[in-house]
C-alpha positions as a Python dict, from the first residue, in 0.01 Angstrom:
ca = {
    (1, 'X'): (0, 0, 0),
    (2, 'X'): (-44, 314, -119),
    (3, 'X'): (-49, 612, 120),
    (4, 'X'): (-359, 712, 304),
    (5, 'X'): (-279, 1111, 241),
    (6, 'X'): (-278, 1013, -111),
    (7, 'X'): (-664, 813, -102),
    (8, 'X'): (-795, 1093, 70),
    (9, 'X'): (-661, 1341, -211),
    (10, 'X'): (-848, 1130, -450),
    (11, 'X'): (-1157, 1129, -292),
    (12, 'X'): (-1164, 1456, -224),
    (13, 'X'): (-1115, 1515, -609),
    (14, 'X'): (-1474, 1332, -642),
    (15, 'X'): (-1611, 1682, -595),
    (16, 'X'): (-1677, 2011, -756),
    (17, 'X'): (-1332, 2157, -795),
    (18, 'X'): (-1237, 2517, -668),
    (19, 'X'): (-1112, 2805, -923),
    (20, 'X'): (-770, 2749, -984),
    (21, 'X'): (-546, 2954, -778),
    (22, 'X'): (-199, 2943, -582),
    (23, 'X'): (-398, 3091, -322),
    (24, 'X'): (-587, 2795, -309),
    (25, 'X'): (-545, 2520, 3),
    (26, 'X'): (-574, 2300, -262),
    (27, 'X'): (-235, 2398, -414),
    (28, 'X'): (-76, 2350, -117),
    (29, 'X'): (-168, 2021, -47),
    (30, 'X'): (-74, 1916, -368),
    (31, 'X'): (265, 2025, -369),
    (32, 'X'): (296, 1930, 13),
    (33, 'X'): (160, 1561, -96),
    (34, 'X'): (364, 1582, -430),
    (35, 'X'): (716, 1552, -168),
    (36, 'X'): (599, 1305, 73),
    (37, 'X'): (512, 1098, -245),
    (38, 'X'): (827, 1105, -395),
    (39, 'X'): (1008, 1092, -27),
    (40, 'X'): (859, 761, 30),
    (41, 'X'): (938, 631, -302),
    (42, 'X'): (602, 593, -416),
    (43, 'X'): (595, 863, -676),
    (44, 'X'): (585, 591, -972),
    (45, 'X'): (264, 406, -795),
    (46, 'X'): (68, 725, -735),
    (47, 'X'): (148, 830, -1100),
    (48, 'X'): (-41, 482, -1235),
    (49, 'X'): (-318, 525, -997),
    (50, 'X'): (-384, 863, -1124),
    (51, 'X'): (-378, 787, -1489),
    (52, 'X'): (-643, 503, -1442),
    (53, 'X'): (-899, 804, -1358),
    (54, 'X'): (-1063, 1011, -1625),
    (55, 'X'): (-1026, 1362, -1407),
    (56, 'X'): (-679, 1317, -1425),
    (57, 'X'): (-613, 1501, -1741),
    (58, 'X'): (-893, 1726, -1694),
    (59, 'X'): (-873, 1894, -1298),
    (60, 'X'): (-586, 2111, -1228),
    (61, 'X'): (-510, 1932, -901),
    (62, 'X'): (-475, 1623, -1079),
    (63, 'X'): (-300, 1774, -1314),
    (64, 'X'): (-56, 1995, -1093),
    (65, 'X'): (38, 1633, -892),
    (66, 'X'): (139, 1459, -1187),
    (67, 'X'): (362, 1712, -1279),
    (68, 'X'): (520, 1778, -971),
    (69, 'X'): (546, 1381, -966),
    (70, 'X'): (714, 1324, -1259),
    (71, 'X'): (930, 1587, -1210),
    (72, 'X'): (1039, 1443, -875),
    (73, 'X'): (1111, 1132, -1134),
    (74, 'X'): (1323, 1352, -1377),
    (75, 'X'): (1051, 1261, -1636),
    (76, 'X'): (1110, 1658, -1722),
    (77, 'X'): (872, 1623, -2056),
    (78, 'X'): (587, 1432, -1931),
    (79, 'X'): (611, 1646, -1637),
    (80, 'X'): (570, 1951, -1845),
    (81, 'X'): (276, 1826, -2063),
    (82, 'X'): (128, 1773, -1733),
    (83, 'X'): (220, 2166, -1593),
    (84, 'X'): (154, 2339, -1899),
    (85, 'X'): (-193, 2302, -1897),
    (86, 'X'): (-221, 2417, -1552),
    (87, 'X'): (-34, 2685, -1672),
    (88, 'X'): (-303, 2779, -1971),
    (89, 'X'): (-609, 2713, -1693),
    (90, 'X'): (-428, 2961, -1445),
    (91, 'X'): (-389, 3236, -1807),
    (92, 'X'): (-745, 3165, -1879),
    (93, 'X'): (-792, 3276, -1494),
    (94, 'X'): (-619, 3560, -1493),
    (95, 'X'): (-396, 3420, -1236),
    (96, 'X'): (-38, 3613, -1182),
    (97, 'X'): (53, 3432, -918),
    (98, 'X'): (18, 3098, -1044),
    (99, 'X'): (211, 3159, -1362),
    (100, 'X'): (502, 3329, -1176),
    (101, 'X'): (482, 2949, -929),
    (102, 'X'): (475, 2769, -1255),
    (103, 'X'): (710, 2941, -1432),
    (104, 'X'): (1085, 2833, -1362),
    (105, 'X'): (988, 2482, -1423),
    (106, 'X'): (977, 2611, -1808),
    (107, 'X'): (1271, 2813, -1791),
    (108, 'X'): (1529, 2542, -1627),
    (109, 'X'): (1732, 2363, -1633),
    (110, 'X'): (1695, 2509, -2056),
    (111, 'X'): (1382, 2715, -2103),
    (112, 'X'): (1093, 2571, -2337),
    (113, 'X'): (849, 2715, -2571),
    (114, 'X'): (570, 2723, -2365),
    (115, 'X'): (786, 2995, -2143),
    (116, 'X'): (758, 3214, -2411),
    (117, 'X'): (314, 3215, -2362),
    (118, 'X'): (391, 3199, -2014),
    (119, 'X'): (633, 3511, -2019),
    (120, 'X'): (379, 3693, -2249),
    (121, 'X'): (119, 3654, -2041),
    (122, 'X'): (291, 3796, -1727),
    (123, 'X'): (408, 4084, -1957),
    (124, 'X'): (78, 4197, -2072),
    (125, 'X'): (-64, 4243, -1722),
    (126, 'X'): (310, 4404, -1619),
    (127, 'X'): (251, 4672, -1314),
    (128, 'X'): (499, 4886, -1554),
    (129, 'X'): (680, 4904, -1853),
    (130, 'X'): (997, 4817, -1686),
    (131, 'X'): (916, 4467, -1557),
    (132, 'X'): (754, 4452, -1935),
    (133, 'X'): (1023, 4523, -2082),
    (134, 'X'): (1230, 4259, -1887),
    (135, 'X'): (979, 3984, -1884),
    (136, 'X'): (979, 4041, -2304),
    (137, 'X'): (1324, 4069, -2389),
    (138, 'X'): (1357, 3705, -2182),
    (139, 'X'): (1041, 3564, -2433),
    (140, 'X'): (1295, 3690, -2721),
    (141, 'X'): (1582, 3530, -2564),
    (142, 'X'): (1378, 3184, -2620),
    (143, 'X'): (1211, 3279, -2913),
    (144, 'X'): (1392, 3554, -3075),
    (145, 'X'): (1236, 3570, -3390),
    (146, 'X'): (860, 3668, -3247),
    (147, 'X'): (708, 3967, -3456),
    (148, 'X'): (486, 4017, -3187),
    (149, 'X'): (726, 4001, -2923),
    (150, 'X'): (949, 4253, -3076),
    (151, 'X'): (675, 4481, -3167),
    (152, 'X'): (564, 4493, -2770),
    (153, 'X'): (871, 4558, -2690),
    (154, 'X'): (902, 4842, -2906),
    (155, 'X'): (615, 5029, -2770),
    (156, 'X'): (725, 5015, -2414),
    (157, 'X'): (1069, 5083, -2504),
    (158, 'X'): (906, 5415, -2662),
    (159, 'X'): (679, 5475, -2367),
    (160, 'X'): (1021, 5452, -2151),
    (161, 'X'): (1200, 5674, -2365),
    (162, 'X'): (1420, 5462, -2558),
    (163, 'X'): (1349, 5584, -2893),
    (164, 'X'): (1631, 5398, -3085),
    (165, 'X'): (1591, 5080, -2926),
    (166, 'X'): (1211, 5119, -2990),
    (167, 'X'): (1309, 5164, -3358),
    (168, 'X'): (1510, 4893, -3390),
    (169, 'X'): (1274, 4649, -3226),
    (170, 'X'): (960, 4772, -3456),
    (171, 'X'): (1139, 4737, -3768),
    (172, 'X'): (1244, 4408, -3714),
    (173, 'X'): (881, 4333, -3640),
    (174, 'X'): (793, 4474, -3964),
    (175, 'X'): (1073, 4225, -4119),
    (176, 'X'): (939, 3919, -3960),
    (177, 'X'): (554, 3970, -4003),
    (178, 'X'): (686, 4037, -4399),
    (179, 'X'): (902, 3692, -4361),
    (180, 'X'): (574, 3547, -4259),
    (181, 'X'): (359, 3700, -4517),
    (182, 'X'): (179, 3860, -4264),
    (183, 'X'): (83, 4204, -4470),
    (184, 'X'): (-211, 4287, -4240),
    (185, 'X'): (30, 4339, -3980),
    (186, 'X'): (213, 4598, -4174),
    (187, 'X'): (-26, 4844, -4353),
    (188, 'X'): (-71, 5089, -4070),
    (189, 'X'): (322, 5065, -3954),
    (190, 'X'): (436, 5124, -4309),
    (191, 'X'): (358, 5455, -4342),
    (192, 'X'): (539, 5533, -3973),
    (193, 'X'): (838, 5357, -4098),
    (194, 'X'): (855, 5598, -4416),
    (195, 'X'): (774, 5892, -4211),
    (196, 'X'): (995, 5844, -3898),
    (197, 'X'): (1239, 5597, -3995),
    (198, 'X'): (1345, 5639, -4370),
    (199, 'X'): (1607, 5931, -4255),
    (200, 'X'): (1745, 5713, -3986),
    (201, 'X'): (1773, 5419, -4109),
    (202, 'X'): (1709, 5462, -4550),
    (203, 'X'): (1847, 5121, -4689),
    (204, 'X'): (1618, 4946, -4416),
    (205, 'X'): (1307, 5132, -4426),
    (206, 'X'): (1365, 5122, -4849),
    (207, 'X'): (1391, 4775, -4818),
    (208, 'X'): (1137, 4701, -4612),
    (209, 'X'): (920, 4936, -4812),
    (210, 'X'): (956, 4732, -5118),
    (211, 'X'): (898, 4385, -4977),
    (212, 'X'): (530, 4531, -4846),
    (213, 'X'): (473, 4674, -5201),
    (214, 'X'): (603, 4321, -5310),
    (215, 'X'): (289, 4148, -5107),
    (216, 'X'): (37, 4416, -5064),
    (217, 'X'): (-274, 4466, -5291),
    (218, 'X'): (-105, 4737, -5594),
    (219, 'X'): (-360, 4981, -5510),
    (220, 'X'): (-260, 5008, -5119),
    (221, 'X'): (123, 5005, -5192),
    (222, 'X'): (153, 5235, -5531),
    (223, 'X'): (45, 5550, -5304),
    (224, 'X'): (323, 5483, -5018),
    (225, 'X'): (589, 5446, -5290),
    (226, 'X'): (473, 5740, -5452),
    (227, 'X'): (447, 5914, -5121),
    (228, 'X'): (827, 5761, -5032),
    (229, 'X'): (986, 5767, -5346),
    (230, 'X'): (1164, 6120, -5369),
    (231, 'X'): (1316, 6078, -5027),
    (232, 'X'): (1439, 5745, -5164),
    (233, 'X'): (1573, 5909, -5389),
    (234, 'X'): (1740, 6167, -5170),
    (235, 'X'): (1837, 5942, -4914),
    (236, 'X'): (1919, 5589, -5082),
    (237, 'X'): (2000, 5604, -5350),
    (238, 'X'): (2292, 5339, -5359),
    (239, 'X'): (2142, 5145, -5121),
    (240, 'X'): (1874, 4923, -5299),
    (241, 'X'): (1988, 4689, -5556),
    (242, 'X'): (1770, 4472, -5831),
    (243, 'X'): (1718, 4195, -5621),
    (244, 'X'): (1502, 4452, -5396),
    (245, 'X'): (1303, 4561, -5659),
    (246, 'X'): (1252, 4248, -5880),
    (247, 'X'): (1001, 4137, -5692),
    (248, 'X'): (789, 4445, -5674),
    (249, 'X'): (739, 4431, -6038),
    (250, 'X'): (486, 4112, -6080),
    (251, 'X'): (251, 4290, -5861),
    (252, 'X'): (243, 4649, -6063),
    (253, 'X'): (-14, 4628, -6330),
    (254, 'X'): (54, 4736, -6720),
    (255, 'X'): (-20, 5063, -6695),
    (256, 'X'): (181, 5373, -6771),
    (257, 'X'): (155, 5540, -6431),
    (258, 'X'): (282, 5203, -6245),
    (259, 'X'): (557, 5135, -6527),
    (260, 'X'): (699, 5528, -6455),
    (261, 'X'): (717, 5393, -6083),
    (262, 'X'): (899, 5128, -6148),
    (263, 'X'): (1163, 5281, -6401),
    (264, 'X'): (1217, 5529, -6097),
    (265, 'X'): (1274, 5252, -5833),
    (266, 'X'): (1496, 5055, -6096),
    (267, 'X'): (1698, 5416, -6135),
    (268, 'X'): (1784, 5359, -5778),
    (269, 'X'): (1903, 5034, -5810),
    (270, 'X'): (2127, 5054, -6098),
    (271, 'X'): (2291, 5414, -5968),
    (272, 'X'): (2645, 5258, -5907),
    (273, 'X'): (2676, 5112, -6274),
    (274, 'X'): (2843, 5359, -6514),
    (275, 'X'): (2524, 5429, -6706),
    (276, 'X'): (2169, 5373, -6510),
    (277, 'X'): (1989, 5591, -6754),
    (278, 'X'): (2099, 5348, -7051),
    (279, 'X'): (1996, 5014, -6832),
    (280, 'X'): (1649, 5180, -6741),
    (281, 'X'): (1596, 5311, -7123),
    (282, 'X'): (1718, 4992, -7285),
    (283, 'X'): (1486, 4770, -7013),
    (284, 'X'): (1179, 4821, -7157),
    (285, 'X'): (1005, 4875, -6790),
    (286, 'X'): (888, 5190, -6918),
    (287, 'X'): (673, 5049, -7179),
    (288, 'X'): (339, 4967, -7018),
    (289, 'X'): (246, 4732, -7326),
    (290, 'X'): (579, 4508, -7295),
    (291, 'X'): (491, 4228, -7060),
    (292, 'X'): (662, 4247, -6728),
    (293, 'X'): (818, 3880, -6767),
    (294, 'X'): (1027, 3962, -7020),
    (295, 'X'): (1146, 4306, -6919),
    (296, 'X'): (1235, 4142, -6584),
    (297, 'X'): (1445, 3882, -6778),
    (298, 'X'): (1621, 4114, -6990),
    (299, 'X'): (1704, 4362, -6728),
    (300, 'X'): (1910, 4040, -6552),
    (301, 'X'): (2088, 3989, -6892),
    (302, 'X'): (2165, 4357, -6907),
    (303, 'X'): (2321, 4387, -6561),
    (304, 'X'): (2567, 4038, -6629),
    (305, 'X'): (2720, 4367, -6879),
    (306, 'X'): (2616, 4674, -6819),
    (307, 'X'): (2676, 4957, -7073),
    (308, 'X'): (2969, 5139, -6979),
    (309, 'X'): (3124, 4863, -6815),
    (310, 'X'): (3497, 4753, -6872),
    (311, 'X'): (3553, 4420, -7009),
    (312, 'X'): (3908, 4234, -7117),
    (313, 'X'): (3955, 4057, -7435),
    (314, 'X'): (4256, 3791, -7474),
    (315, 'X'): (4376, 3984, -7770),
    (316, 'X'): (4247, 4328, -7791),
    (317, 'X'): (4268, 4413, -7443),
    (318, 'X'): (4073, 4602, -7257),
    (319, 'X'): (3736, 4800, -7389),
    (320, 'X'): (3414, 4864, -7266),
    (321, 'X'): (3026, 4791, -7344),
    (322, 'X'): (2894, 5076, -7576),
    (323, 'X'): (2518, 4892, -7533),
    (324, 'X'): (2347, 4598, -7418),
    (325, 'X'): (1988, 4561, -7441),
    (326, 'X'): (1972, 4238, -7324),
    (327, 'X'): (1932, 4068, -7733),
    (328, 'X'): (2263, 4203, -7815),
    (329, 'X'): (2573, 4359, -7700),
    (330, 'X'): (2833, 4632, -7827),
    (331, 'X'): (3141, 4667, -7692),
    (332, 'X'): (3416, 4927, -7833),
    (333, 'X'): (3768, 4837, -7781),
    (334, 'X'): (4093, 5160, -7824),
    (335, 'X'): (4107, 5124, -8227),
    (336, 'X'): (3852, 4804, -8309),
    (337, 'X'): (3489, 4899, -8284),
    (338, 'X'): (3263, 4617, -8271),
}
Protein backbone atom coordinates (compact mmCIF):
# COMPACT_ATOMS: atom_id res chain seq x y z
CA UNK A 1 0.00 0.00 0.00
CA UNK A 2 1.42 2.97 -0.80
CA UNK A 3 2.13 5.56 1.91
CA UNK A 4 -0.51 7.93 3.11
CA UNK A 5 2.20 11.03 3.27
CA UNK A 6 2.71 10.21 -0.27
CA UNK A 7 -1.50 10.35 -1.35
CA UNK A 8 -1.76 13.42 0.40
CA UNK A 9 1.29 14.95 -1.64
CA UNK A 10 -0.62 14.06 -4.68
CA UNK A 11 -3.64 15.55 -3.87
CA UNK A 12 -2.36 18.42 -2.76
CA UNK A 13 -0.62 18.74 -6.27
CA UNK A 14 -4.41 18.91 -7.67
CA UNK A 15 -4.05 22.63 -7.04
CA UNK A 16 -2.64 25.83 -8.27
CA UNK A 17 1.06 25.42 -7.64
CA UNK A 18 3.20 28.09 -5.68
CA UNK A 19 6.29 30.01 -7.44
CA UNK A 20 9.07 27.85 -7.31
CA UNK A 21 11.36 28.53 -4.52
CA UNK A 22 13.69 26.71 -1.85
CA UNK A 23 12.00 28.94 0.41
CA UNK A 24 8.99 27.28 -0.33
CA UNK A 25 7.21 24.64 2.38
CA UNK A 26 6.65 22.90 -0.55
CA UNK A 27 10.38 22.11 -1.09
CA UNK A 28 10.69 20.88 2.07
CA UNK A 29 8.18 18.45 2.05
CA UNK A 30 9.35 17.11 -0.97
CA UNK A 31 12.71 16.41 -0.03
CA UNK A 32 11.49 15.38 3.57
CA UNK A 33 8.92 12.84 1.68
CA UNK A 34 11.64 12.06 -1.03
CA UNK A 35 13.75 10.05 2.26
CA UNK A 36 10.95 8.44 3.96
CA UNK A 37 10.11 7.10 0.40
CA UNK A 38 13.20 5.64 -0.31
CA UNK A 39 13.66 4.59 3.63
CA UNK A 40 10.70 2.43 3.36
CA UNK A 41 11.66 0.95 0.16
CA UNK A 42 8.97 2.27 -1.76
CA UNK A 43 10.88 4.69 -3.89
CA UNK A 44 10.32 2.41 -7.15
CA UNK A 45 6.28 2.34 -6.46
CA UNK A 46 5.96 6.08 -5.87
CA UNK A 47 8.12 6.65 -9.05
CA UNK A 48 5.27 4.56 -11.29
CA UNK A 49 2.50 6.26 -9.58
CA UNK A 50 3.87 9.55 -10.46
CA UNK A 51 4.55 8.90 -14.07
CA UNK A 52 0.86 7.71 -14.64
CA UNK A 53 -0.10 11.58 -13.99
CA UNK A 54 0.21 14.21 -16.65
CA UNK A 55 1.57 17.07 -13.96
CA UNK A 56 4.33 14.99 -13.39
CA UNK A 57 6.61 16.30 -16.02
CA UNK A 58 5.18 19.63 -15.89
CA UNK A 59 5.05 20.94 -11.79
CA UNK A 60 8.29 21.42 -10.15
CA UNK A 61 7.20 19.45 -7.08
CA UNK A 62 6.54 16.60 -9.15
CA UNK A 63 9.35 17.09 -10.80
CA UNK A 64 11.84 17.80 -7.79
CA UNK A 65 10.39 14.16 -6.16
CA UNK A 66 11.23 12.18 -9.02
CA UNK A 67 14.53 13.31 -9.02
CA UNK A 68 15.34 13.08 -5.60
CA UNK A 69 13.68 9.48 -6.05
CA UNK A 70 15.63 8.20 -8.57
CA UNK A 71 18.53 9.43 -7.22
CA UNK A 72 17.87 7.60 -3.95
CA UNK A 73 17.72 4.57 -6.73
CA UNK A 74 21.19 5.48 -8.26
CA UNK A 75 19.18 6.05 -11.51
CA UNK A 76 21.77 9.23 -11.63
CA UNK A 77 20.52 10.13 -15.44
CA UNK A 78 16.89 9.85 -15.17
CA UNK A 79 17.29 11.56 -11.99
CA UNK A 80 18.94 14.45 -13.64
CA UNK A 81 16.47 14.82 -16.60
CA UNK A 82 14.09 15.05 -13.84
CA UNK A 83 16.32 18.00 -11.72
CA UNK A 84 17.40 19.87 -14.57
CA UNK A 85 14.31 21.25 -15.40
CA UNK A 86 13.68 22.34 -11.98
CA UNK A 87 16.83 23.78 -12.32
CA UNK A 88 15.82 25.95 -15.69
CA UNK A 89 12.18 26.84 -13.81
CA UNK A 90 14.19 28.09 -10.65
CA UNK A 91 16.79 30.34 -13.65
CA UNK A 92 13.66 31.47 -15.28
CA UNK A 93 12.74 32.63 -11.52
CA UNK A 94 15.52 34.25 -10.70
CA UNK A 95 16.04 31.91 -7.91
CA UNK A 96 19.81 31.83 -6.29
CA UNK A 97 19.01 29.78 -3.80
CA UNK A 98 17.49 27.05 -5.57
CA UNK A 99 20.27 26.67 -8.10
CA UNK A 100 23.00 26.72 -5.39
CA UNK A 101 20.39 23.46 -3.61
CA UNK A 102 20.37 21.97 -7.02
CA UNK A 103 23.63 22.35 -7.93
CA UNK A 104 26.09 19.55 -6.54
CA UNK A 105 23.80 16.98 -7.86
CA UNK A 106 25.35 18.20 -11.41
CA UNK A 107 28.72 18.52 -10.27
CA UNK A 108 29.18 14.88 -8.48
CA UNK A 109 30.07 12.33 -8.33
CA UNK A 110 31.59 13.83 -12.27
CA UNK A 111 30.04 17.16 -13.16
CA UNK A 112 27.58 17.35 -16.28
CA UNK A 113 26.83 19.83 -18.89
CA UNK A 114 23.97 21.24 -17.54
CA UNK A 115 26.45 22.53 -14.52
CA UNK A 116 27.97 24.61 -16.84
CA UNK A 117 24.11 26.78 -17.40
CA UNK A 118 23.74 26.22 -13.90
CA UNK A 119 27.24 27.76 -12.94
CA UNK A 120 26.59 30.62 -15.48
CA UNK A 121 23.65 31.52 -14.13
CA UNK A 122 24.91 31.88 -10.52
CA UNK A 123 27.87 33.85 -12.05
CA UNK A 124 25.93 36.47 -13.74
CA UNK A 125 24.01 37.52 -10.64
CA UNK A 126 27.63 37.08 -8.56
CA UNK A 127 27.56 39.67 -5.38
CA UNK A 128 31.29 40.34 -6.80
CA UNK A 129 33.72 39.66 -9.24
CA UNK A 130 35.52 37.32 -7.03
CA UNK A 131 32.85 34.65 -6.47
CA UNK A 132 32.45 35.37 -10.51
CA UNK A 133 35.44 34.68 -11.20
CA UNK A 134 35.41 31.35 -9.22
CA UNK A 135 32.00 30.18 -10.17
CA UNK A 136 33.41 30.72 -14.12
CA UNK A 137 36.68 29.29 -14.10
CA UNK A 138 34.68 25.93 -12.56
CA UNK A 139 32.05 26.27 -15.90
CA UNK A 140 35.56 26.17 -17.91
CA UNK A 141 36.80 23.34 -15.97
CA UNK A 142 33.61 21.33 -17.48
CA UNK A 143 33.45 23.02 -20.54
CA UNK A 144 36.70 24.55 -21.29
CA UNK A 145 36.32 25.49 -24.66
CA UNK A 146 33.22 28.16 -24.01
CA UNK A 147 33.92 31.54 -25.94
CA UNK A 148 31.55 33.03 -23.79
CA UNK A 149 32.78 31.69 -20.73
CA UNK A 150 36.25 32.81 -21.31
CA UNK A 151 35.26 36.15 -22.50
CA UNK A 152 33.31 36.75 -18.92
CA UNK A 153 35.97 35.81 -17.34
CA UNK A 154 38.15 38.16 -18.95
CA UNK A 155 36.24 41.18 -18.03
CA UNK A 156 36.14 40.48 -14.37
CA UNK A 157 39.59 39.39 -14.35
CA UNK A 158 40.20 43.11 -15.77
CA UNK A 159 37.77 44.70 -13.37
CA UNK A 160 39.96 42.80 -10.53
CA UNK A 161 43.08 43.88 -11.87
CA UNK A 162 44.47 40.98 -13.51
CA UNK A 163 45.34 42.43 -16.73
CA UNK A 164 47.37 39.46 -18.19
CA UNK A 165 45.12 36.86 -17.20
CA UNK A 166 42.27 39.07 -18.65
CA UNK A 167 44.31 39.03 -21.90
CA UNK A 168 44.82 35.68 -22.13
CA UNK A 169 41.24 34.70 -21.44
CA UNK A 170 39.80 37.33 -24.21
CA UNK A 171 41.99 36.19 -26.84
CA UNK A 172 41.19 32.80 -26.55
CA UNK A 173 37.58 33.91 -26.79
CA UNK A 174 38.38 35.61 -29.91
CA UNK A 175 39.99 32.08 -31.11
CA UNK A 176 37.00 30.06 -30.33
CA UNK A 177 34.12 32.39 -31.55
CA UNK A 178 36.62 32.38 -34.97
CA UNK A 179 36.72 28.30 -34.60
CA UNK A 180 33.00 28.63 -34.58
CA UNK A 181 32.61 31.05 -37.35
CA UNK A 182 31.16 33.30 -35.09
CA UNK A 183 32.52 36.80 -36.80
CA UNK A 184 29.81 38.93 -35.15
CA UNK A 185 31.38 38.17 -32.01
CA UNK A 186 34.65 39.56 -33.09
CA UNK A 187 34.29 42.89 -35.01
CA UNK A 188 34.28 45.22 -32.04
CA UNK A 189 37.16 43.07 -30.06
CA UNK A 190 39.36 43.06 -33.12
CA UNK A 191 40.34 46.34 -33.15
CA UNK A 192 41.23 46.09 -29.07
CA UNK A 193 43.26 43.11 -29.83
CA UNK A 194 45.39 45.16 -32.51
CA UNK A 195 45.53 48.09 -30.30
CA UNK A 196 46.32 46.56 -26.84
CA UNK A 197 47.48 43.23 -27.57
CA UNK A 198 49.59 43.11 -30.87
CA UNK A 199 52.85 44.37 -28.74
CA UNK A 200 52.25 41.76 -26.15
CA UNK A 201 51.44 39.07 -27.68
CA UNK A 202 52.30 39.82 -32.01
CA UNK A 203 52.24 36.18 -33.52
CA UNK A 204 48.76 35.74 -31.67
CA UNK A 205 47.04 38.89 -32.22
CA UNK A 206 48.63 38.57 -36.18
CA UNK A 207 47.14 35.41 -36.31
CA UNK A 208 44.09 35.98 -35.02
CA UNK A 209 43.92 39.12 -37.12
CA UNK A 210 44.10 37.20 -40.27
CA UNK A 211 41.60 34.44 -39.54
CA UNK A 212 38.84 37.50 -38.92
CA UNK A 213 39.99 39.08 -42.27
CA UNK A 214 39.73 35.37 -43.52
CA UNK A 215 35.72 35.38 -42.54
CA UNK A 216 34.74 38.94 -42.33
CA UNK A 217 32.97 40.92 -45.16
CA UNK A 218 36.49 42.50 -47.29
CA UNK A 219 35.26 45.86 -46.72
CA UNK A 220 35.17 45.56 -42.69
CA UNK A 221 38.57 43.67 -42.51
CA UNK A 222 40.82 45.57 -45.38
CA UNK A 223 40.77 48.82 -42.99
CA UNK A 224 42.02 46.84 -39.70
CA UNK A 225 44.82 45.24 -41.75
CA UNK A 226 45.66 48.39 -43.15
CA UNK A 227 45.36 50.00 -39.78
CA UNK A 228 47.60 46.79 -38.27
CA UNK A 229 49.81 46.11 -40.91
CA UNK A 230 53.03 48.32 -40.22
CA UNK A 231 53.18 47.16 -36.63
CA UNK A 232 53.03 43.67 -38.14
CA UNK A 233 55.53 44.48 -39.76
CA UNK A 234 57.55 45.88 -36.90
CA UNK A 235 56.62 43.41 -34.54
CA UNK A 236 56.11 39.96 -36.47
CA UNK A 237 57.59 39.72 -38.84
CA UNK A 238 58.82 35.99 -38.63
CA UNK A 239 56.01 35.00 -36.96
CA UNK A 240 53.20 34.39 -39.62
CA UNK A 241 53.76 31.83 -42.16
CA UNK A 242 51.66 31.04 -45.62
CA UNK A 243 49.35 28.85 -44.12
CA UNK A 244 48.12 32.12 -42.08
CA UNK A 245 47.68 34.08 -44.92
CA UNK A 246 46.39 31.62 -47.61
CA UNK A 247 43.25 31.87 -46.54
CA UNK A 248 42.86 35.58 -46.42
CA UNK A 249 43.37 35.75 -50.06
CA UNK A 250 39.86 34.21 -51.50
CA UNK A 251 38.12 36.89 -49.68
CA UNK A 252 40.28 40.08 -51.13
CA UNK A 253 38.74 41.19 -54.32
CA UNK A 254 40.88 41.85 -57.76
CA UNK A 255 41.72 45.06 -57.22
CA UNK A 256 45.07 46.79 -57.05
CA UNK A 257 44.71 48.33 -53.60
CA UNK A 258 43.70 44.74 -51.99
CA UNK A 259 46.45 42.84 -54.17
CA UNK A 260 49.29 45.57 -52.59
CA UNK A 261 47.81 44.25 -49.15
CA UNK A 262 48.27 41.07 -49.74
CA UNK A 263 51.89 41.13 -51.36
CA UNK A 264 52.68 42.99 -47.95
CA UNK A 265 51.15 40.27 -45.67
CA UNK A 266 52.80 37.50 -47.97
CA UNK A 267 56.30 39.65 -47.36
CA UNK A 268 55.78 38.70 -43.80
CA UNK A 269 55.36 35.28 -44.31
CA UNK A 270 58.11 34.39 -46.53
CA UNK A 271 60.83 36.72 -44.39
CA UNK A 272 62.91 33.62 -43.21
CA UNK A 273 63.47 32.23 -46.87
CA UNK A 274 66.69 33.60 -48.44
CA UNK A 275 64.86 35.80 -50.93
CA UNK A 276 61.07 37.02 -49.95
CA UNK A 277 61.24 39.84 -52.39
CA UNK A 278 61.84 37.21 -55.35
CA UNK A 279 58.82 34.78 -53.96
CA UNK A 280 56.43 37.92 -53.65
CA UNK A 281 57.64 39.36 -57.26
CA UNK A 282 57.61 36.00 -58.99
CA UNK A 283 53.88 35.17 -57.22
CA UNK A 284 51.93 37.13 -59.25
CA UNK A 285 49.72 38.41 -56.04
CA UNK A 286 50.56 41.75 -57.09
CA UNK A 287 48.80 41.60 -60.30
CA UNK A 288 45.17 42.50 -59.64
CA UNK A 289 44.12 40.95 -63.16
CA UNK A 290 45.79 37.36 -62.41
CA UNK A 291 43.10 35.32 -60.75
CA UNK A 292 43.73 34.61 -57.13
CA UNK A 293 43.43 30.65 -57.67
CA UNK A 294 46.25 30.37 -59.52
CA UNK A 295 48.59 32.78 -57.77
CA UNK A 296 47.66 30.87 -54.58
CA UNK A 297 48.73 27.60 -56.33
CA UNK A 298 51.88 28.79 -57.63
CA UNK A 299 53.03 30.51 -54.56
CA UNK A 300 52.77 26.68 -52.86
CA UNK A 301 54.95 25.40 -55.79
CA UNK A 302 57.36 28.23 -55.23
CA UNK A 303 57.88 27.69 -51.50
CA UNK A 304 58.49 23.45 -52.08
CA UNK A 305 62.00 25.60 -53.66
CA UNK A 306 62.40 28.78 -52.88
CA UNK A 307 64.93 30.98 -54.79
CA UNK A 308 67.98 31.12 -52.94
CA UNK A 309 67.55 27.94 -51.40
CA UNK A 310 70.32 25.16 -51.25
CA UNK A 311 69.61 22.00 -52.91
CA UNK A 312 72.02 18.66 -53.40
CA UNK A 313 72.45 16.92 -56.60
CA UNK A 314 73.84 13.13 -56.66
CA UNK A 315 76.55 14.26 -58.95
CA UNK A 316 77.14 17.90 -58.97
CA UNK A 317 76.76 18.49 -55.45
CA UNK A 318 75.51 21.07 -53.84
CA UNK A 319 73.96 24.47 -55.61
CA UNK A 320 71.22 26.58 -55.07
CA UNK A 321 67.82 27.86 -56.82
CA UNK A 322 68.67 31.01 -58.95
CA UNK A 323 64.54 31.25 -59.67
CA UNK A 324 61.41 29.51 -59.38
CA UNK A 325 58.28 30.95 -60.48
CA UNK A 326 56.32 28.19 -59.85
CA UNK A 327 56.29 26.96 -64.13
CA UNK A 328 59.93 26.52 -63.96
CA UNK A 329 62.96 26.35 -61.91
CA UNK A 330 66.77 27.47 -62.14
CA UNK A 331 69.15 26.25 -60.08
CA UNK A 332 73.07 27.19 -60.43
CA UNK A 333 75.46 24.68 -59.24
CA UNK A 334 79.82 25.91 -58.45
CA UNK A 335 80.87 25.58 -62.35
CA UNK A 336 77.45 24.04 -64.18
CA UNK A 337 74.77 26.65 -64.64
CA UNK A 338 71.52 25.29 -65.45
Amino acid sequence: MMDPDFRHYIRAAQGEEPPISVADPRWAETEALAKKLIAGAQAEGALRALKQGPAAKKRWGLLLLAGLLQQGLGERDASLEALEVVGDKLTAAGERDGVRALLPRFLTPEPVSAAVRFLHFLAKGAPDDAERIGLLNQALEIRPLDPELCFELSQALERTGEPEAARQNRLKALELWLDLARVDRVSDEVFRAVEEDLAVAPGRVGRLLLRYAAQAPWADAEPILDLALPDIEKLAAGLLTWDDIAPLCSRAPAAPDARKLLAAFLRLAVLAEPDPDAIVECSGIKDAAGPMAAVTARISKILSLPPGAHVAHATWGLGRVVANDGESVSLEFPGRAG
